[in-house]
C-alpha positions as CSV (number, residue, x, y, z in Angstrom):
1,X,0.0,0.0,0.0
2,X,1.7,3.4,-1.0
3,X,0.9,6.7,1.2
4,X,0.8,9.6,-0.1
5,X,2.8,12.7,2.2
6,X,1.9,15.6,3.1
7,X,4.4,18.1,5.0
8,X,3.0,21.3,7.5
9,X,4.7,24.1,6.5
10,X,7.0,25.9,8.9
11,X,4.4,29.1,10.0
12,X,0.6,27.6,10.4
13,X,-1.2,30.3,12.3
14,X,-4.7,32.0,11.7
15,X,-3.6,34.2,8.6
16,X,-3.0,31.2,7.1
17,X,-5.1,28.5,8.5
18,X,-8.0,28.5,5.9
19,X,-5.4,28.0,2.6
20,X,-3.3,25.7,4.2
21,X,-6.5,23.6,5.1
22,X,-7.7,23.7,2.1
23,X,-5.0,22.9,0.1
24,X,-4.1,19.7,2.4
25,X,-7.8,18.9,1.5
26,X,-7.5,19.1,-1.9
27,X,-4.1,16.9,-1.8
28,X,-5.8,14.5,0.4
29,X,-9.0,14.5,-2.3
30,X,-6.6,14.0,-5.1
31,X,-4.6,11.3,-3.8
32,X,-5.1,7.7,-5.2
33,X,-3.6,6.4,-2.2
34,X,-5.7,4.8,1.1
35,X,-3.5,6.1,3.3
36,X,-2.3,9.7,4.4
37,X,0.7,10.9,6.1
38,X,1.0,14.1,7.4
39,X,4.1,15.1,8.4
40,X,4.6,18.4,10.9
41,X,8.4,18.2,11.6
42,X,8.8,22.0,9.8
43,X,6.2,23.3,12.1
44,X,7.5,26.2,13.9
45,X,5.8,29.0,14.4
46,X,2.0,28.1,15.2
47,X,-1.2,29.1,16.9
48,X,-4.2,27.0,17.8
49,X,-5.3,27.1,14.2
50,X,-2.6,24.4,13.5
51,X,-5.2,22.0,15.8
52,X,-8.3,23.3,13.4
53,X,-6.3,22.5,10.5
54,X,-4.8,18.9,11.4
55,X,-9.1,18.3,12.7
56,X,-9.7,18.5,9.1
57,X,-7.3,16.5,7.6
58,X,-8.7,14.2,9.8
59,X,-12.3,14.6,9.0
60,X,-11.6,14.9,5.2
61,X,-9.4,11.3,5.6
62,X,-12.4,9.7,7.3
63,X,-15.0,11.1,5.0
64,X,-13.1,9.8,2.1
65,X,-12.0,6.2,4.2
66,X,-8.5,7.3,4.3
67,X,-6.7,6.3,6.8
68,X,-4.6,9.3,8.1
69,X,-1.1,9.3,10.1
70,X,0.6,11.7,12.0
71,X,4.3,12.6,12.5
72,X,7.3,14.4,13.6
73,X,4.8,17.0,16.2
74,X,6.7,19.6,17.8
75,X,6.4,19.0,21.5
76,X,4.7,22.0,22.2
77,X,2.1,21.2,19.4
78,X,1.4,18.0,21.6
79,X,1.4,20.4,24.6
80,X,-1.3,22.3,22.6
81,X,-3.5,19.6,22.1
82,X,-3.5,18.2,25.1
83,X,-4.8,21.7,26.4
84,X,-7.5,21.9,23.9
85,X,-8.3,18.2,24.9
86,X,-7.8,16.9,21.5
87,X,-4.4,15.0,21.6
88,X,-6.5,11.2,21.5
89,X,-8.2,12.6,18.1
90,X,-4.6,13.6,16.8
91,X,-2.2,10.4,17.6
92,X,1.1,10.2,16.1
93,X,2.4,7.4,14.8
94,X,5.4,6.1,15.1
């Protein structure tokens, strides 16, 4: 099974929640593949709208029956999740 990657960019905060969103949408939409990785390794300068953003990978995976990974979180993205109570719906992988 092949998985199609995705990469965060390095600055995900409100100004640029809604593009970013959408175009991980569209890539996740596009993609032949069952399975999605989404890599956030680059991710360093971000807000809560990071959170919103990774949400709807996940609900466009699940609507599409896409499985959907995560990987390489910054630690205080995990910090952020937990706060928000939202770090069981984001689970990296390892």
């Amino acid at each position: 099974m092949s998985t199609a990657l995705l990469v965060l960019p390095s600055d995900l905060r409100h100004s640029n929640a809604a593009a970013c969103l959408a175009q991980l949408q569209s890539q996740i939409r596009s993609s032949p593949d069952t399975e999605v990785e989404i890599q956030a390794g680059s991710l360093s300068e971000f807000d809560s709208s990071a959170l919103a953003v990774l949400l709807g990978c996940r609900r466009e995976a699940e609507s599409l029956s896409k499985s959907l990974k995560f990987k390489q979180f910054p630690a205080k993205l995990r910090e952020l999740a937990m706060l928000y109570g939202v770090s069981e719906l984001l689970v990296e992988s390892a």
